[in-house]
C-alpha positions, 0 to 999 in steps of 0.5 A: 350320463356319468356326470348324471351318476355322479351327481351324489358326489357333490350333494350336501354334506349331510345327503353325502354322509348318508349315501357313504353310510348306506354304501358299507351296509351295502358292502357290510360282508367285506372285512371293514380292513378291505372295506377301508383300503379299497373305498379309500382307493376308489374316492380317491380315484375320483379325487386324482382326475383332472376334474371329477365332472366332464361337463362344464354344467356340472364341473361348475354346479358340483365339483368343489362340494364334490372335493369337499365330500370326498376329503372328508369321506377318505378322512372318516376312513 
């Protein structure tokens, strides 16, 4: 279930960009200084695991567009 979940990781890189955009609409109350430290700290917690998905058919189908997405969404930061 939290490989299905995190499927928008690893979608493409315009499908990625929209979802972070919709996550700070979401999240427009919180000052864009916390907003920025604290999204930062939960990309990258999914960049410090071993690997982002658990199994082998989503490890193989998303993990490297899903490194890719989260990169360039910490460097917009």
């Amino acid at each position: 279930m939290n490989d299905i979940d995190l499927t928008i990781l690893g979608s493409s890189e315009r499908i990625y960009a929209q979802f972070e955009e919709n996550v700070r609409k979401e999240y427009k109350w919180v000052p864009y200084f916390l907003y920025k430290k604290k999204r930062k700290e939960i990309l990258r917690s999914f960049l410090d695991r071993e690997r982002i998905y658990q199994t082998k058919y989503f490890n193989n189908k998303l993990e490297t567009q899903a490194q890719i997405n989260l990169n360039n969404a910490i460097a917009s930061l």
